[in-house]
N, C-alpha and C positions, 0 to 999 in steps of 0.2 A: 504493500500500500504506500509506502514511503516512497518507491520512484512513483510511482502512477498518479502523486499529488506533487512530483517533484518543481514542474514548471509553476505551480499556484503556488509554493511553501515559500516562506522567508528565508532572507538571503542571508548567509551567515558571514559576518564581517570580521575581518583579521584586525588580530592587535597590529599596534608597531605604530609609533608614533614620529612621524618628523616635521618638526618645526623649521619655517619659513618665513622670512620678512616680507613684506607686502612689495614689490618689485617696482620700480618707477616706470610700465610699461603700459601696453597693449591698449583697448577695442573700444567702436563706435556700436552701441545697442540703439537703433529708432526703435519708437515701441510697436509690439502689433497692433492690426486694427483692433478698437475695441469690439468685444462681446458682450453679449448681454448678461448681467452679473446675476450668480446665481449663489443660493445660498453654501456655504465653504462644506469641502468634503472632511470629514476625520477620522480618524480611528480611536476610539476612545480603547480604556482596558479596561473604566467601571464593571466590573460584573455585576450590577447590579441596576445598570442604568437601561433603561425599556424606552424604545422608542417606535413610533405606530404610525405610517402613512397611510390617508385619508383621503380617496379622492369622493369629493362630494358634487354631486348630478343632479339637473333638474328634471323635468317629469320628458322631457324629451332628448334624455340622457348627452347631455352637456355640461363643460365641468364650471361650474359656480367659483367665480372668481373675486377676488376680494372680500375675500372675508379676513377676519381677525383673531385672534388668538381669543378673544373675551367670545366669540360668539361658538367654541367649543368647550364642550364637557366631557371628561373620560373617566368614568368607570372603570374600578378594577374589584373583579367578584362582590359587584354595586355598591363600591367605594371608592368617592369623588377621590382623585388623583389632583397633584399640582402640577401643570403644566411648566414647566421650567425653560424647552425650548420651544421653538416657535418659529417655523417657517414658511412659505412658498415655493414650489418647484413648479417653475412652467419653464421648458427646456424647447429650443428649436431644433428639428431635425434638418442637420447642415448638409450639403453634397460637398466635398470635393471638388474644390477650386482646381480649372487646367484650363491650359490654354486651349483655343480654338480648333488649332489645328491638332493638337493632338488626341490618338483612336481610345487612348487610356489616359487615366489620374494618374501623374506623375508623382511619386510616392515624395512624401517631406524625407529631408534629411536633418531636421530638427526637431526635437522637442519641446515640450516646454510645460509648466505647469500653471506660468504667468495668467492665463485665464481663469486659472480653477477649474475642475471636472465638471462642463457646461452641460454634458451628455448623457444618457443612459447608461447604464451599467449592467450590463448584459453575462451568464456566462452558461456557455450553450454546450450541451453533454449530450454525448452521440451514443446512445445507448447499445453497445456490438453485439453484448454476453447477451440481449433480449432483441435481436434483430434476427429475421430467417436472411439467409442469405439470398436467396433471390430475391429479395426486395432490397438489398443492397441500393441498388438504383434510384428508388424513391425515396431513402431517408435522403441521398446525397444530392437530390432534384429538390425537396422539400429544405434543406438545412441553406444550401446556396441562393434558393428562394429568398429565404429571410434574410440571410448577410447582404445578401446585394442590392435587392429593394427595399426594407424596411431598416436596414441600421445606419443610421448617418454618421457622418465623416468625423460629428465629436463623440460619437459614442464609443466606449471602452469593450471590447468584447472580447472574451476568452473561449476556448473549445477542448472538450477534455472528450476522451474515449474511455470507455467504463471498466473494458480490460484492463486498460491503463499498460499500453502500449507506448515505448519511450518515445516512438520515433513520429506521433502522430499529433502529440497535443500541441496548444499553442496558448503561451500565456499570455495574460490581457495587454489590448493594442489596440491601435485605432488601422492598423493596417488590414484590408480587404484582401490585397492577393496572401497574405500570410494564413489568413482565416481561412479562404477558400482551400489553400492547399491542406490545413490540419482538417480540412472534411473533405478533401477528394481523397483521405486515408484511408477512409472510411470502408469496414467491410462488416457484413454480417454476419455473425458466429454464433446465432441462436441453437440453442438442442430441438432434433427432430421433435416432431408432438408428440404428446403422453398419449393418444387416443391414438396415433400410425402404432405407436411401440407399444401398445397392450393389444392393438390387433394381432401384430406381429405374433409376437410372445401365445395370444390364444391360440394363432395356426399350429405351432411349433410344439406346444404341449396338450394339443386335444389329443385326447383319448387317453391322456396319463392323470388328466384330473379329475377330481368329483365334480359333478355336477353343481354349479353356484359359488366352485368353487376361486375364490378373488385371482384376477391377474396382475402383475404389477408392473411397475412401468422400471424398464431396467435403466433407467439414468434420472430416477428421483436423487440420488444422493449428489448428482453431478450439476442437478437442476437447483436443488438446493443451496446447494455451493456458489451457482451464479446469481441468484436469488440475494443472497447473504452479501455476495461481493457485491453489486450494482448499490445494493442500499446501505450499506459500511459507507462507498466508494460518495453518495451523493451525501451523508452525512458530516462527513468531513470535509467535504466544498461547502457545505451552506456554513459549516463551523468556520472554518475558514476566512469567510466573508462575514461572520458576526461584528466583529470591531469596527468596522466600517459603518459612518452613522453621517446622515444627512444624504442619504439619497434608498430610493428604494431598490432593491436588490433583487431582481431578476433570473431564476434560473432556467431556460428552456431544454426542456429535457426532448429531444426525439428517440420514442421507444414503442414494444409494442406492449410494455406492460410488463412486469412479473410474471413469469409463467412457472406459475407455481400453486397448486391446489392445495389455501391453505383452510377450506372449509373442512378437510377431513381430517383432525388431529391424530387419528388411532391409526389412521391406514398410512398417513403423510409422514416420513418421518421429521423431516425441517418446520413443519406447519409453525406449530408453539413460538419455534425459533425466527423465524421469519417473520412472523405475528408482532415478535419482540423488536426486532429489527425496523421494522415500520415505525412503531413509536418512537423511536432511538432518533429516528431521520426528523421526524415531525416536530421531538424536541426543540431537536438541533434547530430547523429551520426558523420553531416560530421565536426561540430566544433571540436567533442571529435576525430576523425580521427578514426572512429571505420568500420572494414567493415563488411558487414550484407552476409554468405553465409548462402541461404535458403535450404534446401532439402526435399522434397514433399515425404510421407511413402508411396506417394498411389501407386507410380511406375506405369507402364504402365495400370493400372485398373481404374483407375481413380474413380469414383464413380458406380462401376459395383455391391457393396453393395446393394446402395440405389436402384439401378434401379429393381433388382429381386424383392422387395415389391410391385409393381406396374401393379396389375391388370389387370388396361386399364385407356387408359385417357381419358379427358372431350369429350363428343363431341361438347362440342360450341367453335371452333377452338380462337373465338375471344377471350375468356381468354388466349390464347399464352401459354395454361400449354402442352406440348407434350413432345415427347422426346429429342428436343433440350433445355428442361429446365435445363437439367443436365449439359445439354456438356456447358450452359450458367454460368452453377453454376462454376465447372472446371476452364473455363475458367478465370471468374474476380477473382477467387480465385489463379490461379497458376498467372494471372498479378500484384497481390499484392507481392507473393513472389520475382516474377522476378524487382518489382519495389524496393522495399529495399533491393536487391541485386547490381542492377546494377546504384543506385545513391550512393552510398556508399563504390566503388570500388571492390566490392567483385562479386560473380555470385551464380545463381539458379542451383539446382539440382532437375530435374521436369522430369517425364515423362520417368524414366527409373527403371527398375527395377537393376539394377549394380549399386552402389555405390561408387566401388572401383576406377573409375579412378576421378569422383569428390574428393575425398576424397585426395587423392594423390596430384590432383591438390590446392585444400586448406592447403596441408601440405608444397607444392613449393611455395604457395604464400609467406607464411608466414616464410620461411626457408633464403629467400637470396635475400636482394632489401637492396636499397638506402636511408638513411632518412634524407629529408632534411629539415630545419628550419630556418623562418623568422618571422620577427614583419611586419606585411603590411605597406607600407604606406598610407594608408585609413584606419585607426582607429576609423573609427564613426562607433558609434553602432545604425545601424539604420535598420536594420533587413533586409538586403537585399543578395540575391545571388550572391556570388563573386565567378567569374569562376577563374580556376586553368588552368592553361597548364605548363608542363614539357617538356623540350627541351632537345636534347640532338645532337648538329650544329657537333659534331665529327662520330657522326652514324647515316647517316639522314634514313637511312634503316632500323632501329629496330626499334621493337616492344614497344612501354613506356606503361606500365599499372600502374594509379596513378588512385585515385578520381579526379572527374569534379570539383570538387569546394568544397565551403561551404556557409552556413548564415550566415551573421554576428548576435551576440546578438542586444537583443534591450535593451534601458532604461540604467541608470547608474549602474557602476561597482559595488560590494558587498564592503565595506571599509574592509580591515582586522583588528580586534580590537589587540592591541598590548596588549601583557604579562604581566600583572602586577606583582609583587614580590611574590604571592602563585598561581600562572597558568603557565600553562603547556609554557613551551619557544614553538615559533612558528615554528624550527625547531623540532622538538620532535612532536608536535601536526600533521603537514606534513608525521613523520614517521607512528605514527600509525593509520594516516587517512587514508593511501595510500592503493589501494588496492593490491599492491604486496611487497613485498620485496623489502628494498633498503637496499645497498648496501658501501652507503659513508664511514660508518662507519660498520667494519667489523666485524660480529658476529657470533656466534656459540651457539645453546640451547638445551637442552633436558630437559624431565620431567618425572620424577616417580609419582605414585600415590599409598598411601596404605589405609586402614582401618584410619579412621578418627571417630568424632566424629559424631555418628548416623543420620543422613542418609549421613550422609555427607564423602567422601574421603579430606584424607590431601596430598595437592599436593606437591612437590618439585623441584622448575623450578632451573637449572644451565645454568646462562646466560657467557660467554665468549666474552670480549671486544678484538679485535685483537691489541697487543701491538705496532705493527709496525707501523700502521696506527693514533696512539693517541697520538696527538702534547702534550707535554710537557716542560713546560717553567720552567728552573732555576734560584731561589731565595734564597739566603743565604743558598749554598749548597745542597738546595732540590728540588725535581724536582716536580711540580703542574701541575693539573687538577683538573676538576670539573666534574663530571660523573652526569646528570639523567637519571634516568632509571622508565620505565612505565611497568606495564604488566594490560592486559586485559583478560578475557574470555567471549567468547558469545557463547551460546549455539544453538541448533535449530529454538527454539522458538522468536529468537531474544532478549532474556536479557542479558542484560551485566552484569558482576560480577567483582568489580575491586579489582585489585591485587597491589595498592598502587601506590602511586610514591617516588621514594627517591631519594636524591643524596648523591652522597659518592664525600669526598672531598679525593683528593689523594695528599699527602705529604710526597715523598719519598725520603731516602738515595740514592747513588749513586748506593750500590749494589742490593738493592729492585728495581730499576729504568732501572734498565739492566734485570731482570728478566722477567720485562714488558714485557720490548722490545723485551724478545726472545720469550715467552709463555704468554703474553695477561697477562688480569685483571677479575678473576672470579667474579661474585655475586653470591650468593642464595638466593632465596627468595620462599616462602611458602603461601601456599592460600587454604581454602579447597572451596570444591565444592561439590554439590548435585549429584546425580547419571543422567548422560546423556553422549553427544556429545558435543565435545566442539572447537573451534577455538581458541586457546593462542595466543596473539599477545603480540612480547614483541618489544617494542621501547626502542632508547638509545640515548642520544646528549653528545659530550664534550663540554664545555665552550671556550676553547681556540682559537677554527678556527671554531667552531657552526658547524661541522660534525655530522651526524644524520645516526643510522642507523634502519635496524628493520627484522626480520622474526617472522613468523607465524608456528604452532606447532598444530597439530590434537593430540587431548586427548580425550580417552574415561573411564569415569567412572563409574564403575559400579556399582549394586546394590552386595553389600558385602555379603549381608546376604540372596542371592536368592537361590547360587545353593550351591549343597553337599560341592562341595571343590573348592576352588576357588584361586587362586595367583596372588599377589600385582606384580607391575613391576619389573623387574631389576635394581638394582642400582649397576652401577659399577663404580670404582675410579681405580689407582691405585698409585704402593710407588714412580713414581713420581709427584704422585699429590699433594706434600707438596711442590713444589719447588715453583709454580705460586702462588704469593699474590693471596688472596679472602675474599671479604668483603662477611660475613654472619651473619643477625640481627636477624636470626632464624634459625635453622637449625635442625629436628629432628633426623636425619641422622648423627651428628658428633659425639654420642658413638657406633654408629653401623658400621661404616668406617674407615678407618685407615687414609684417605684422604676425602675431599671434591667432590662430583660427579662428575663425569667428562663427558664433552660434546662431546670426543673424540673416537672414535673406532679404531685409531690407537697407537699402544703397542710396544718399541721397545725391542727388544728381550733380552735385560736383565733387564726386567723392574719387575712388579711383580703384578698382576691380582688380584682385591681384588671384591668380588662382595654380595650381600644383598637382600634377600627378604623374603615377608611374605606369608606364606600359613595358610588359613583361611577353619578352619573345622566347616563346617554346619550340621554334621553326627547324630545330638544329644546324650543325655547321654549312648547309648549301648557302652561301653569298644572295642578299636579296635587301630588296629596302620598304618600309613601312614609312605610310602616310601618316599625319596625326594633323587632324584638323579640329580647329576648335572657332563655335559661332556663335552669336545670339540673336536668340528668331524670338520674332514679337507675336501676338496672340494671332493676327491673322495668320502667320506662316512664313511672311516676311524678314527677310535678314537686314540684321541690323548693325551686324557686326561678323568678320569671316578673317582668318588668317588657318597657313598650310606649312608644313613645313616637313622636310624629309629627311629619314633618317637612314642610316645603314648596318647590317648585321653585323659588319667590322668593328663600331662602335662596341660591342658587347666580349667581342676577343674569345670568342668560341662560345663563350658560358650562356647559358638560358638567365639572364638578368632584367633589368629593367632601362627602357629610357626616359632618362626625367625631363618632362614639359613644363614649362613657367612661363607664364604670361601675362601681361599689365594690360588691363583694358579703362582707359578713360570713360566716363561717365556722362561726359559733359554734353556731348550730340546724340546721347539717345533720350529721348522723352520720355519722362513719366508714365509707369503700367506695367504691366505682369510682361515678365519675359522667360524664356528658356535656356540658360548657359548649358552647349551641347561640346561633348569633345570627342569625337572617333578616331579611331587608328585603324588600317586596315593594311595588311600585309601585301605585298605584290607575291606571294610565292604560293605557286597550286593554287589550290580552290580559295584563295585569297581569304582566309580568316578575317574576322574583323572585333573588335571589341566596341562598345559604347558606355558612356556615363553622361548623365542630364541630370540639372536640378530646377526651380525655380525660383527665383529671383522677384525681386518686385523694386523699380525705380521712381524714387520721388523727386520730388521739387526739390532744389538746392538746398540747404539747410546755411544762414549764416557765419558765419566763421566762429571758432573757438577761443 
């Protein structure tokens, strides 16, 4: 279970401490456009703190907006609660900004956390161990359904497989072609039916039994087992996702249900256990505030698979195997789904073959409701069901869809162990345990990757502190803080790869201090890594007010030495990226750049485009030359900018290496608006290899001088 929740678990962060001076250097941050401000995501650790999203509907089921915290009442086992938080969630579903000309979304190479988590929060479980495999097809048509048209560009979305298969999940991201590929993984591994396998089994031993005498289904223990795993497997995601408070938490499960007969406890051996299992999930989910929508791939077919293998059945009626065995199988299978749908707050999708208006409907859910927050006053953790009701005495006519309730924990609380002087501060450890982005402390990262030491890529994270936001106290003229900063990677497989922890002690003039404040506090830092997939998580804390912030970063590394021709990242900066301080304790990058990397895509139009990368020739020693052209096309399609330049295989001296491209692009004659920085290489030898890299870019209007 520990790898198959490996991509979703927290990052485990290395000691080792080194201290840095704040560097008299680097970067130009313009801000992004604004977003519409939503209320802040967190993760709290109260065990005790309940919190309950409300979306309230008028009689023609629309959600009632503007109301106020005085015009709800919450109940807990029909005693008034205090409401202590108090918010609004109405989220826009964003598309994916691209230019015109181009067939696809040109994926960001930055993150950031600077808006706060504006979007949904999604995390979507491809159910395998309860999948028949010839319907393989229709979870994978039904699951790309939903990421492609109903999840937008800010929503967070994760994908797990219930086997818990290392090579297939994909942890939370705003990236589409990522998601898509952790569900074109996707296969089904369901156990034959229990009503084909007691047919079976009755041809095989007639004439050797009594008469009425029971047949059994020879993979109940195996069925059991996958039974046991799927709901272990979804209990620990929704736990998982409990500390996470200020948004409502979504789980879309596609499955065909439990299949598993647990109405007959004497004859079943798992029933009891399974029985047990269910409630363990329900717990889990309704403490974590998670809501479970299910959707069934079978649509209106139900098992219409299984029933064409089937011959003829028993004739000794009193085995009960006919042809309501199926619609029985069906049946306790779609009441599994509809049961962790509907205690959980969320609903079933069963029995249709249309998708799109469930689909939509989970998208309203989760788009515009109420979130409200209290400490109960019944704090004993004695494992018992505490009902919820949500009032609302100003519209006694609307609609309130909340969860029924929860369980409370049993047994005493976990103590938190405090920080000792070489461990992680317990705000920090918060940021990159969480499993989204927070947001307290305002940040901004990108990462290049190039050729490193065999087999290995050397990576280059540029992390951005938002200056505004970073309390700084003055002392004999200087102004102070205390920066930690953590990065992690985890890869598919679930290992972790730590990227250090440091802290930089900041000690600034007044006119360094003012720099801050207009363009943040760069770091660099550097980490190589093996050739795979990877999840970067970079966490950040000040000292002064214990602000914590943190984003997560999809990096793929490749194998360098696999194909003919192949190209390192983009590394762009540009000449104002000497004005923002940056502390960097390594930096491959600072004789290849005129500035330090910049985490930005926004260029003011008299600023000056500096950009770097490696292209690595696999071709072997036959004599041959590669082109390497780099342009910038504006949203029609239009070039706005073009330079070419050739290179030769003698450059490299036999060895399979890289040639490094550097290029200065002024700012100043292209116009404000989205553009596309494109750089190709393409070989002259045989079937002409080619490599590509493109980012997006956005030019403004001049910006004043410094």
């Amino acid at each position: 279970m520990k790898n198959r929740l490996a991509l979703l678990l927290a990052a485990v962060v290395a000691s080792g401490v080194v201290a840095v001076m704040a560097a008299q250097q680097p970067a130009q941050a313009p801000a992004p456009a604004p977003i519409p401000e939503q209320p802040p995501v967190t993760f709290r650790a109260e065990v005790n703190y309940v919190e309950v999203d409300a979306r309230i509907l008028d009689d023609k089921g629309q959600f009632i907006s503007g109301l106020t915290a005085g015009d709800f009442q919450v109940l807990e086992d029909g005693k008034p609660q205090k409401v202590t938080v108090f918010s609004v969630v109405n989220l826009p579903v964003e598309r994916m900004q691209r230019p015109l000309f181009a067939s696809r979304p040109i994926e960001p190479d930055v993150t950031t956390n600077l808006a706060g988590q504006n979007g949904r929060i999604y995390l979507v479980v491809l159910d395998d161990l309860h999948t028949n495999p010839q319907r393989t097809s229709r979870v994978k048509v039904a699951a790309r359904q939903f990421i492609e048209r109903y999840v937008g560009a800010n929503d967070l979305v994760a994908v797990v497989h219930t086997s818990g298969r290392s090579d297939a999940g994909q942890d939370f991201t705003t990236n589409q072609r990522l998601l898509l590929s952790a569900v074109d993984k996707f296969m089904g591994r369901k156990l034959r039916s229990s009503t084909l396998n007691r047919i079976d089994q009755e041809s095989l031993t007639r004439g050797m039994r009594q008469q009425g005498e029971r047949v059994d289904d020879i993979d109940d223990r195996e069925r059991g087992f996958q039974a046991r795993n799927t709901l272990e497997t979804l209990r620990q995601l929704t736990s998982y996702l409990g500390g996470v408070s200020g948004r409502r938490k979504a789980l879309v499960l596609f499955s065909e249900g439990i299949d598993y007969d647990i109405s007959d406890p004497i004859n079943n051996f798992d029933s009891t256990t399974i029985i047990s299992s269910t409630r363990d999930l329900l717990s889990a989910a309704t403490r974590a505030n998670v809501a479970i929508y299910s959707v069934d791939p079978r649509g209106l077919g139900g098992l219409a698979e299984e029933g064409i293998d089937v011959a003829a059945f028993p004739d000794d009626t009193s085995l009960g195997i006919n042809s309501g065995s199926f619609m029985n199988e069906l049946r306790l299978s779609q009441d599994s789904l509809r049961v962790m749908a509907s205690e959980t707050g969320g609903f079933a999708i069963v029995n249709s073959n249309d998708f799109a208006n469930g689909f939509q409907r989970i998208v309203d859910d989760n788009s515009s409701y109420y979130v409200l927050g209290y400490y109960p006053v019944n704090d004993r953790r004695d494992g018992k069901f505490r009902k919820i009701e949500v009032k609302v005495p100003s519209r006694p006519n609307a609609q309130i869809r909340a969860r029924k309730g929860y369980i409370a924990p049993r047994g005493r609380a976990t103590d938190t162990k405090p920080a000792g002087p070489n461990d992680v501060t317990p705000e920090l450890r918060n940021a990159m345990s969480s499993p989204l982005p927070l947001s307290e402390l305002p940040m901004a990262a990108t990462a290049v990757v190039f050729k490193g030491p065999q087999p290995n890529g050397s990576v280059v994270i540029s992390t951005l502190i938002g200056g505004a936001a970073l309390p700084l106290v003055e002392k004999d003229g200087t102004f102070r803080n205390n920066l930690e900063i953590a990065i992690s990677a985890g890869n598919q497989s679930g290992r972790t790869f730590s990227g250090g922890r440091n802290t930089l002690d900041l000690n600034m003039k007044p006119d360094t201090m003012k720099r801050v404040r207009a363009l943040g506090f760069r770091v660099i830092s550097t980490m190589d890594l093996p050739p795979g997939r990877y999840t970067i998580r970079i966490g950040a804390r000040e000292a002064n007010e214990k602000k914590a912030g943190s984003v997560s970063y999809d990096l793929e590394v490749p194998e360098f030495n696999k194909d003919k021709l192949l190209m390192s990242s983009l590394a762009l900066t540009s000449a104002a990226s000497s004005i923002a301080p940056t502390a960097r304790t390594k930096d491959p990058l600072q004789q290849l750049l005129p500035g330090p990397l910049s985490s930005y895509r926004e260029f003011p139009q008299n600023d000056e485009l500096a950009l770097f990368t490696e292209v690595y020739d696999n071709s072997g020693n036959q004599p041959h030359k590669v082109d390497i052209t780099a342009s910038i096309r504006a949203e029609g399609g239009q070039s706005v900018f073009q330079t070419s330049e050739e290179r030769d295989s003698s450059e490299l001296k036999g060895s399979a290496g890289g040639y490094g491209f550097a290029l200065r692009i002024p700012l100043k004659s292209i116009p404000p608006g989205l553009y596309v920085v494109r750089v190709e290489a393409q070989s002259r030898l045989g079937d002409r290899p080619s490599a590509l890299r493109e980012t997006v870019i956005r030019v403004q209007p001049p910006e004043p001088p410094q």
